[in-house]
C-alpha distance (Angstrom), angle and dihedral (degrees) to the residues before:
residue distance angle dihedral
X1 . . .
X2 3.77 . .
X3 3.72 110.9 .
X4 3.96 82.2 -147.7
X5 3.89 94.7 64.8
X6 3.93 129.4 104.0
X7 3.78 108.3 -91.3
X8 3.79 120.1 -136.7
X9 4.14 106.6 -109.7
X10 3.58 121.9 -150.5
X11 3.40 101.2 -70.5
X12 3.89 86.9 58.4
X13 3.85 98.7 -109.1
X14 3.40 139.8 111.2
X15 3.86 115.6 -79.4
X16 3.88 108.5 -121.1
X17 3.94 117.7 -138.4
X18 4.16 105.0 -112.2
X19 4.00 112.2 -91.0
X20 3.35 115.6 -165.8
X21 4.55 104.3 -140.8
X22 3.43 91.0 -124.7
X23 3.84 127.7 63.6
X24 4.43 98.3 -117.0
X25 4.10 111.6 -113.8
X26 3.51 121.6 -146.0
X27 4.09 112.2 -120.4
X28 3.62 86.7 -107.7
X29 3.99 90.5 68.6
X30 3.49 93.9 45.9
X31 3.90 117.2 110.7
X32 4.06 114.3 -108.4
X33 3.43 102.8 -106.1
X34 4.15 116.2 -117.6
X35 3.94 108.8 -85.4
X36 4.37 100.9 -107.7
X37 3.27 113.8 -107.4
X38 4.35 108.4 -121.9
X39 3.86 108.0 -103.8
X40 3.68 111.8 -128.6
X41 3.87 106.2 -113.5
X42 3.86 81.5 -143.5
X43 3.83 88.2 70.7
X44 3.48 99.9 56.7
X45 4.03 96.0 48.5
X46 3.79 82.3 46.5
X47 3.68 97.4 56.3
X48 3.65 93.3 44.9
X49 3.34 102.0 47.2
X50 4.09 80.8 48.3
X51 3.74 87.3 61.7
X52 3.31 92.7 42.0
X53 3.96 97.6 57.0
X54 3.84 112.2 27.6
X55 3.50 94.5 73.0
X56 3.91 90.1 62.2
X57 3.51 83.2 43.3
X58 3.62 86.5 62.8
X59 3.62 97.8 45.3
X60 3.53 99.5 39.0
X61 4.06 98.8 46.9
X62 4.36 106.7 15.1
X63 3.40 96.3 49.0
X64 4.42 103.4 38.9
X65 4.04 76.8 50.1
X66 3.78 95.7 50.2
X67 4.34 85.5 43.9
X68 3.37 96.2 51.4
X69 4.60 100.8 41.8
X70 4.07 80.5 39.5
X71 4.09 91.3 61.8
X72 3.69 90.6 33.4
X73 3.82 83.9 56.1
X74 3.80 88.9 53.1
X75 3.62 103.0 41.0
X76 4.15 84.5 50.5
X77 3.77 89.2 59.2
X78 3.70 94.4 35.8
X79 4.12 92.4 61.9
X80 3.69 87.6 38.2
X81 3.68 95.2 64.8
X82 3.68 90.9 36.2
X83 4.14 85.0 51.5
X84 3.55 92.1 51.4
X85 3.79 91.5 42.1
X86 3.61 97.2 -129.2
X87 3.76 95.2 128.4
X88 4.02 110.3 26.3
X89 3.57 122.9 -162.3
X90 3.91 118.6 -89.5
X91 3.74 110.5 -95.1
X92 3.94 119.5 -102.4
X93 3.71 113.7 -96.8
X94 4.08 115.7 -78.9
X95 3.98 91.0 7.2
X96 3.92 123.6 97.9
């Protein structure tokens, strides 16, 4: 047996050379890529000082917002029950 010839691989069939899908293009075939449009230096500051701010946004407006409806939420349900009279207040000290 030529020591040349395609060897069987472990699923018992002939290797196949590597071919690549698509036929290869010299560079000179290529398409000229679009000229880049300049990025605005203005952009980039305003991104990061985006990223540098919103999450104080969110700590500093969001979550006050969600403190303050949260106990509003409790104090609602709180005079409810007292209201209703299903949970009465705890009697003064020395008084029944």
């Amino acid at each position: 047996m030529n020591g040349n010839a395609a060897k069987p691989t472990s699923h018992g069939t002939a290797a196949m050379p590597h071919t690549p899908l698509t036929p290869r293009r010299s560079h000179a075939e290529l398409p000229p890529l679009p000229p880049e449009e300049p990025q605005s230096e203005l952009f980039a500051w305003f991104y990061a000082l985006l990223a540098l701010v919103l999450p104080f946004i969110t700590f500093m407006v969001v979550l006050p917002v969600q403190i303050v409806l949260g106990i509003t939420k409790g104090m609602i349900i709180v005079y409810k029950e007292l209201i209703e009279g299903r949970n009465k207040p705890p009697a003064p000290c020395g008084k029944t």
